[in-house]
C-alpha positions in Angstrom: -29.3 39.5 -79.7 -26.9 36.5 -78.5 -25.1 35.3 -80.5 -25.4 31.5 -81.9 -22.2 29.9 -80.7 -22.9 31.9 -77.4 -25.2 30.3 -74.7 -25.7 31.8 -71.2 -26.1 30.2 -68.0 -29.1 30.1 -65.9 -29.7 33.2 -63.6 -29.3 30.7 -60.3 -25.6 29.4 -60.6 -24.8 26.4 -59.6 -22.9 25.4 -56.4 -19.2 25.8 -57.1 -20.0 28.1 -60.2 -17.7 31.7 -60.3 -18.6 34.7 -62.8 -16.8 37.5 -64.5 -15.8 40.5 -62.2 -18.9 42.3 -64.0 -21.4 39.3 -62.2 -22.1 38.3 -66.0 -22.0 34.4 -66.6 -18.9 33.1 -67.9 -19.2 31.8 -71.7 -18.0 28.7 -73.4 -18.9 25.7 -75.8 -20.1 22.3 -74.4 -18.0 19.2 -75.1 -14.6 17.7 -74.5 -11.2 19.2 -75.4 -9.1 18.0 -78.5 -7.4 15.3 -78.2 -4.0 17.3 -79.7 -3.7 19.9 -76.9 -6.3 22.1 -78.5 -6.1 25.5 -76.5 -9.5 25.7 -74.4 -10.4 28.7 -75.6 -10.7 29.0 -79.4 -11.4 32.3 -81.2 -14.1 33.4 -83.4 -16.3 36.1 -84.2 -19.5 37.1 -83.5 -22.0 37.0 -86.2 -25.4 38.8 -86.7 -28.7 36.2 -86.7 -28.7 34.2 -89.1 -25.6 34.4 -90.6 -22.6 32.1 -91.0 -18.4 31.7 -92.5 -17.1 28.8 -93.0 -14.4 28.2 -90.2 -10.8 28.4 -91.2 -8.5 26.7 -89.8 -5.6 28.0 -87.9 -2.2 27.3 -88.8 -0.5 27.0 -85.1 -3.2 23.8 -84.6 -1.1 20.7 -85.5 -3.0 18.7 -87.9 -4.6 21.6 -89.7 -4.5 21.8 -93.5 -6.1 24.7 -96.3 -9.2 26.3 -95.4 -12.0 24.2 -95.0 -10.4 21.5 -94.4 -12.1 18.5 -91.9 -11.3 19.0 -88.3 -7.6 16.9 -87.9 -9.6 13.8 -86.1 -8.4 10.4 -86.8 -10.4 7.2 -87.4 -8.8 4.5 -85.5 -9.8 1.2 -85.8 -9.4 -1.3 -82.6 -6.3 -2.0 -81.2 -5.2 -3.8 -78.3 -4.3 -2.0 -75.0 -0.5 -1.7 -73.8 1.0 -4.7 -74.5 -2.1 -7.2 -74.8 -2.2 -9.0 -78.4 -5.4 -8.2 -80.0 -8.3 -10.7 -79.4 -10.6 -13.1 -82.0 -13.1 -12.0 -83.8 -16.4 -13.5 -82.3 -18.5 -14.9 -84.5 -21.8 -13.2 -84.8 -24.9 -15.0 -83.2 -26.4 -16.5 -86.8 -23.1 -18.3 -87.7 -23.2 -19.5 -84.1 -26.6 -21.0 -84.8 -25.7 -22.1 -88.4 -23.2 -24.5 -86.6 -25.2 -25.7 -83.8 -27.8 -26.7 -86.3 -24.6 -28.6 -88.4 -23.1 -30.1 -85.6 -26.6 -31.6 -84.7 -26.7 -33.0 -88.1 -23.2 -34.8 -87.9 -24.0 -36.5 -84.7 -27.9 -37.8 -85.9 -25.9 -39.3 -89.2 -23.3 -40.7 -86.6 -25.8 -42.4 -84.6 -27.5 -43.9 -87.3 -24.3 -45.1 -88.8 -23.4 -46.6 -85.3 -27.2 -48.0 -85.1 -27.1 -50.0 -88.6 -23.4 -51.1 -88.0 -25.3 -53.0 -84.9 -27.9 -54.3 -86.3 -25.2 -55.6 -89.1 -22.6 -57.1 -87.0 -25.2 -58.7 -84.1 -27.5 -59.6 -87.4 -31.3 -60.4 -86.7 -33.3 -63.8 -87.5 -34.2 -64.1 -91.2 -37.9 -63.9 -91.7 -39.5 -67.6 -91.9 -41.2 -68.4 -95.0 -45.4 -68.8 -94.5 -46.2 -72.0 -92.8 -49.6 -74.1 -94.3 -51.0 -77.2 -92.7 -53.2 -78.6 -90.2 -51.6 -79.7 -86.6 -51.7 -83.3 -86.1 -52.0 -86.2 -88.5 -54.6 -86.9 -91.4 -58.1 -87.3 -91.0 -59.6 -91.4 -91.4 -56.4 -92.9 -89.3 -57.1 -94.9 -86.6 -56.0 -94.6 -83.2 -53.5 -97.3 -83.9 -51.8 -96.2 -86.8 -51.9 -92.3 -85.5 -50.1 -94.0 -82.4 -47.8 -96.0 -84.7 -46.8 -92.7 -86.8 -45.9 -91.4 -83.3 -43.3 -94.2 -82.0 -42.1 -94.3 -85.7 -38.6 -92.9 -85.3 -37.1 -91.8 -89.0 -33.6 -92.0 -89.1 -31.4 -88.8 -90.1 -31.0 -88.6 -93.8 -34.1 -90.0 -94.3 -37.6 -88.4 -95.5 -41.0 -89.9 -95.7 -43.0 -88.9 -98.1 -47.3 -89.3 -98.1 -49.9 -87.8 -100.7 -52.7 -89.8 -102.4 -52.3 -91.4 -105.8 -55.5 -90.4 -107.2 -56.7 -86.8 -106.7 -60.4 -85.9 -107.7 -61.7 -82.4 -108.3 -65.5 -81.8 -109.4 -63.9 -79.0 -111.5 -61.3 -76.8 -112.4 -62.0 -74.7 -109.5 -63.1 -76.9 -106.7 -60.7 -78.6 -103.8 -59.6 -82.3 -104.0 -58.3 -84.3 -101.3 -54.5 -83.7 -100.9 -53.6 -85.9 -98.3 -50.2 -84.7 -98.0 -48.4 -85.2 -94.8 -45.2 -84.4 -92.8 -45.3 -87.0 -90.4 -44.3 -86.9 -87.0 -41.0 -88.9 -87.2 -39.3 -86.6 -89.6 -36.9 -84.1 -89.3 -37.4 -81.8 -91.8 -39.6 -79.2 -93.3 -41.8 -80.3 -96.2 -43.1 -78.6 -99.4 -44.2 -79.9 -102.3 -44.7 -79.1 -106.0 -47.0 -80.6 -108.4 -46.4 -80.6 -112.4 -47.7 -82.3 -115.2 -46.0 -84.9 -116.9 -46.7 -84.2 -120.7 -46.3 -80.2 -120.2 -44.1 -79.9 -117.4 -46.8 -77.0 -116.0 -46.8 -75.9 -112.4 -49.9 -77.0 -111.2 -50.1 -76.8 -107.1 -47.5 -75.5 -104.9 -47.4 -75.6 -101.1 -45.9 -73.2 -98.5 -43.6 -74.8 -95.6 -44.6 -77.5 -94.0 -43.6 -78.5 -90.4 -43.7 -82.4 -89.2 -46.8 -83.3 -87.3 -48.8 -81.4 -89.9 -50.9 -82.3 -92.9 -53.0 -80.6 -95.8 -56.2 -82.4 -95.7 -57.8 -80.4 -99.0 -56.8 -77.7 -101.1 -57.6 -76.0 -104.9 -55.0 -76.2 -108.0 -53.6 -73.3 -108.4 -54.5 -73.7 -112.2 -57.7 -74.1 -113.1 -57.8 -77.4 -115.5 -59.9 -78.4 -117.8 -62.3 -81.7 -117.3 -60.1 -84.5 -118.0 -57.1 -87.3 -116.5 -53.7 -85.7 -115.9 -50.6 -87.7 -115.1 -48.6 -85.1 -112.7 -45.6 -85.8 -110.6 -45.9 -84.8 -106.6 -41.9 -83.5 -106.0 -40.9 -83.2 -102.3 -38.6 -80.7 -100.9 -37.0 -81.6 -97.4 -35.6 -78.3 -95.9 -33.1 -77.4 -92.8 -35.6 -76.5 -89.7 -33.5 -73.7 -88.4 -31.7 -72.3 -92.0 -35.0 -73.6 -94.1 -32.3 -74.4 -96.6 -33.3 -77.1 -98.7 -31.4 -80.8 -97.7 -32.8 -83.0 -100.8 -36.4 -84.3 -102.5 -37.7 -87.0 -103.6 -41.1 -87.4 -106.0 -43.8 -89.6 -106.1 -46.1 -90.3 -109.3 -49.5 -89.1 -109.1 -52.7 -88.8 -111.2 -55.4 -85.7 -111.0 -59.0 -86.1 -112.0 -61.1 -83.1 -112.9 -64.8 -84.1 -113.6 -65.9 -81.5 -115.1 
């Protein structure tokens, strides 16, 4: 029976193969030779089937210590070749892709930084306030005094001022004939504010108003009681382009509410 550390050759040798003087296959182990100058041909014994010894080391091998000891083999970790300093460490793919995904974040705050920073130094237009009115002049004129507001040329630092004196309401609820106008020749924007006289109460409050329009009719924003209320109609004149307010003047009115 062969051996288990013996292992013959095929019958058909191969081209270039020799054999023993006997014609008997030659024997050996499969693998490379020690790195140590290990002698190619190591000795060892022939065992029956199924048996096996520890192998003991020999004491002429350098590197060989007490029986059972490891075979002398060193671990060596990587080193550079000759004289070539040893090279970085490359970082493995997922940290790669961890700072992609960073550096992506950096430059979308960046840009938005940049982007507000823009918008901050350039500015933008404000917003203007709602505008309420009617194009063109009030209702009831006639085509001569509509064409006498037109030529009428208001001087700069001046404001006229229209609304009627007496304002009827059939109720609380119901709209009354304003009659307030910004007429053609000023300069400025209008709104107005009515109060009461003996409660100081916010009664009626308009949005912008631009010249060359009017507020024919409109509801209280309160909802008053039947009765006669002394109120005071206070006009705001206000920058066209800045809508900041340039002065007012008031005008003494009286509201009716019939029932």
């Amino acid at each position: 029976m062969t051996s288990p550390e013996r292992y013959d050759m095929p019958s058909t040798p191969a081209v270039g193969a020799s054999r023993t003087p006997d014609g008997a296959p030659r024997v050996g182990h499969f693998g490379m030779a020690h790195p140590q100058s290990v002698p190619s041909r190591m000795p060892h014994e022939h065992l029956p089937h199924g048996q096996g010894a520890p192998l003991t080391p020999q004491a002429s091998y350098p590197g060989y210590g007490a029986a059972g000891a490891s075979y002398p083999y060193q671990a060596y970790g990587a080193q550079p070749y000759g004289n070539v300093p040893g090279r970085a460490v490359e970082i493995p793919p997922e940290k790669k892709k961890r700072k992609w995904w960073v550096v992506l974040l950096v430059a979308l705050i960046i840009c938005a930084l940049v982007a507000a920073g823009l918008l901050i130094f350039f500015g933008h237009e404000p917003a203007k306030t709602t505008r309420q009115g009617t194009a063109g002049q009030l209702e009831g004129k006639t085509a001569d005094e509509i064409q006498a507001e037109l030529d009428r040329v208001v001087d700069e630092g001046m404001f006229n001022i229209s609304i009627a004196n007496v304002i009827q309401f059939a109720d609380g609820t119901s709209a009354g004939e304003l009659r307030i106008e910004n007429v053609p020749g000023n300069r400025y924007l209008m709104r107005v504010v009515i109060t009461l006289d003996d409660t100081g109460e916010q009664v009626y409050e308009t949005d912008m108003i631009e010249p060359n329009y009017h507020i024919q009719k409109d509801t209280l924003d309160v909802d008053l009681d039947a009765g006669t209320y002394a109120a005071t109609a206070l006009f705001g004149a206000y920058d066209m382009q800045t809508e900041q307010q340039i002065g007012q003047a008031a005008a003494k009115i009286t509201l009716v509410v019939e029932s």
